[in-house]
C-alpha positions in Angstrom: 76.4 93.2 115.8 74.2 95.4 117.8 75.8 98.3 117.4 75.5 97.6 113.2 72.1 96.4 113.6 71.0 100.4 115.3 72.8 101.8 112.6 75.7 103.3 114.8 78.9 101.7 113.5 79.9 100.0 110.2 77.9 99.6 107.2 74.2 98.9 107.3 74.6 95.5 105.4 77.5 94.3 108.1 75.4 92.5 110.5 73.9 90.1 107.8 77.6 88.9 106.7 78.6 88.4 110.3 75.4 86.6 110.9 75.9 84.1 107.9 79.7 83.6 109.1 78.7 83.0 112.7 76.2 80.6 111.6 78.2 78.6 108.8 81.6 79.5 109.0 81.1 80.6 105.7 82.3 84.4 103.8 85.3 84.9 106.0 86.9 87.1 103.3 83.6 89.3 103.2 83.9 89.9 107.2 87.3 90.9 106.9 86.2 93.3 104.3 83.7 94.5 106.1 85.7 95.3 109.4 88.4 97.3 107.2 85.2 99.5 106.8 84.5 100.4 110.5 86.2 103.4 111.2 85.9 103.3 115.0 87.5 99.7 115.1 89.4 98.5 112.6 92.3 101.2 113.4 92.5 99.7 117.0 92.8 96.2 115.9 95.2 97.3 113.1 97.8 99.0 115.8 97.1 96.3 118.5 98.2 93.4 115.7 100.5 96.0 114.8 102.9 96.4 117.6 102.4 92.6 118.5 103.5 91.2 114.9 99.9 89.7 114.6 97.0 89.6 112.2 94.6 92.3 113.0 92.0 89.3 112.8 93.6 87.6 115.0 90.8 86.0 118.1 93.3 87.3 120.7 93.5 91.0 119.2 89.8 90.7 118.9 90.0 89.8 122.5 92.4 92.3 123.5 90.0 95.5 122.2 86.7 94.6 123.3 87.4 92.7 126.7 91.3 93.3 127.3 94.8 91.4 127.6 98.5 91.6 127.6 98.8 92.6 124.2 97.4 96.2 125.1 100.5 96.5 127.0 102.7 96.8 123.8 100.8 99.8 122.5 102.6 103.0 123.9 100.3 106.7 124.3 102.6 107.5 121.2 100.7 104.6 119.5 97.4 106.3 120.3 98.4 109.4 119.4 99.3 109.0 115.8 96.2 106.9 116.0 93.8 109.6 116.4 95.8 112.2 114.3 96.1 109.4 111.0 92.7 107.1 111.3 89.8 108.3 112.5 87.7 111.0 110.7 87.8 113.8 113.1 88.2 117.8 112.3 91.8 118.5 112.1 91.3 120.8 115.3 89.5 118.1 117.2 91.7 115.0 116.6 94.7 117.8 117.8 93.1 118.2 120.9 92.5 114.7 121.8 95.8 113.2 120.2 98.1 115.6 122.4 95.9 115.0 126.1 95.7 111.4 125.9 96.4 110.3 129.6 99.7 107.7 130.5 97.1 104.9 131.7 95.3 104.7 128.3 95.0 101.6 126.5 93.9 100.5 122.9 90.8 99.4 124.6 87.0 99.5 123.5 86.3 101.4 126.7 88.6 104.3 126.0 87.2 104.8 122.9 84.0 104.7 124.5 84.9 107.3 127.1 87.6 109.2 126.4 87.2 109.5 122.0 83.5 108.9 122.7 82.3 108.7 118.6 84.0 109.3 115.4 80.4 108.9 113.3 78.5 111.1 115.1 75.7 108.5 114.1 73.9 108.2 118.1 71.9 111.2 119.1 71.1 109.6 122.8 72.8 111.0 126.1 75.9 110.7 126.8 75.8 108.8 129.9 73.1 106.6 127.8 75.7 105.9 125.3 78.6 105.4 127.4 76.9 102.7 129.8 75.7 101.0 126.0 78.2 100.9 124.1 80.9 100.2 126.7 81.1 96.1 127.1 79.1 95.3 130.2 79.0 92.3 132.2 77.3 90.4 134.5 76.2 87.1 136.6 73.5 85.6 134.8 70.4 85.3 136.9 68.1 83.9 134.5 68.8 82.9 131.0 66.8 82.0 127.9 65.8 84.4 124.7 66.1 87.2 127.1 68.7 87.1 130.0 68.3 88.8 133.5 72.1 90.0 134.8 73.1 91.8 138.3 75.5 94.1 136.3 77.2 97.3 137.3 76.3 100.8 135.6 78.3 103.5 134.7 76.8 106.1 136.9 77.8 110.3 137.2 78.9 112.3 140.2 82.2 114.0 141.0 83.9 110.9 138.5 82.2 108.3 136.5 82.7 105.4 138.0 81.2 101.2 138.2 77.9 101.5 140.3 76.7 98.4 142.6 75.1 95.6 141.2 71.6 96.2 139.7 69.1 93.5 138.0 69.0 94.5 134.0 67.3 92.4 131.4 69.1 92.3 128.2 68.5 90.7 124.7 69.8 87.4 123.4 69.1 87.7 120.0 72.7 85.8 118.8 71.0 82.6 121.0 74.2 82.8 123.7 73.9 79.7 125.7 74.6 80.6 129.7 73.6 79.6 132.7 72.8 80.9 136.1 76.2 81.9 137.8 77.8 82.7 134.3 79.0 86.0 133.5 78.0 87.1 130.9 79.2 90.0 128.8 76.9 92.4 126.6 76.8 94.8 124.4 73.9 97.5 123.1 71.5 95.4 125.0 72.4 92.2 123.6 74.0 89.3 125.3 77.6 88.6 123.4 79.9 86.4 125.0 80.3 84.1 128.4 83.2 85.2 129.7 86.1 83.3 132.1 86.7 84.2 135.5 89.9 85.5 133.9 88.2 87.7 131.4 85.9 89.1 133.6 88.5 90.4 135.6 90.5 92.0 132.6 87.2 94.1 131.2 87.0 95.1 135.2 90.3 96.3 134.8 90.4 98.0 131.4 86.9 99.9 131.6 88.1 101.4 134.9 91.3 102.4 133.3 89.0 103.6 130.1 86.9 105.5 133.1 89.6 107.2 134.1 90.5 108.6 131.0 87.0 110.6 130.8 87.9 114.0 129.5 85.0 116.6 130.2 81.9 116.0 132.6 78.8 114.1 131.6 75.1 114.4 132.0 72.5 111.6 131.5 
């Protein structure tokens, strides 16, 4: 919802249907609608449910894009690359170039979109290194909790490679009223605390954002 909320993804009037559904379990149909609209995600749960014979609003394709899981590992580069070149709203010349470089190791994950695609909206005029350690799905052990939650997360930081710094303390929003604990780790996104994850899941959106890292395609500055 963050993401909606800054007005970076999806339409403006998203968040307050995802909101009411969270909430009451009411408008189901509306949300559905409403993610067909998002062009940065819906074409990655689309091919993920695709290839596995699943609903594209499935929880575990939901899971599978934003944190990571074995159904990533039914999605083929060729996947991708008809992907890019069909869904997203690039320049002809630009979705070319991408479609035909995509690396072996990439995955249908949020973090490749994050590093490799980077934006299809062209919506968030902040750095790149900004946008990349926001938007990616962060995590962290909880070290206080209430309406705001203190983590020790890793960054995203530059050099030769991107790649996962040490721990550092953050402070993050908790707007959707996530209850953790100390010793949870939490996952967030845009500043805002989204999910508690398990030990398994944790280890998953380790392993896909450093597989997303490695697909970086051009250098980046803060």
């Amino acid at each position: 919802m963050a993401p909606n909320s800054l007005h970076y993804c999806g339409p403006r009037k998203a968040e307050k249907t995802f909101k009411t559904y969270l909430k009451t379990g009411r408008g189901e149909a509306k949300v559905k609608h409403q993610l067909k609209t998002f062009e940065g995600l819906y074409p990655y749960l689309r091919l993920i449910g695709k290839r596995n014979k699943m609903s594209p609003f499935d929880q575990k394709v939901a899971e599978a894009y934003w944190i990571g899981n074995s159904l990533l590992q039914k999605v083929s580069r060729l996947d991708l690359r008809k992907m890019v070149l069909r869904e997203f709203p690039l320049p002809r010349s630009v979705a070319k170039e991408l479609a035909y470089s995509i690396p072996s190791q990439a995955k249908p994950h949020h973090s490749f979109h994050v590093f490799y695609i980077q934006s299809v909206t062209g919506r968030v005029n902040l750095g790149l290194l900004t946008v990349q350690n926001n938007c990616r799905i962060g995590w962290g052990k909880v070290l206080r909790a209430g309406k705001s939650v203190t983590l020790s997360a890793p960054h995203v930081s530059a050099g030769p490679r991107l790649k996962l710094s040490q721990p550092k303390k953050l402070r993050i929003g908790n707007q959707a009223g996530i209850k953790a604990s100390k010793g949870d780790i939490l996952a967030f996104h845009w500043g805002e605390a989204v999910s508690v994850l398990t030990k398994r899941q944790a280890k998953n959106l380790e392993k896909y954002t450093k597989i997303g890292l490695s697909c970086v395609r051009r250098p980046t500055s803060s």
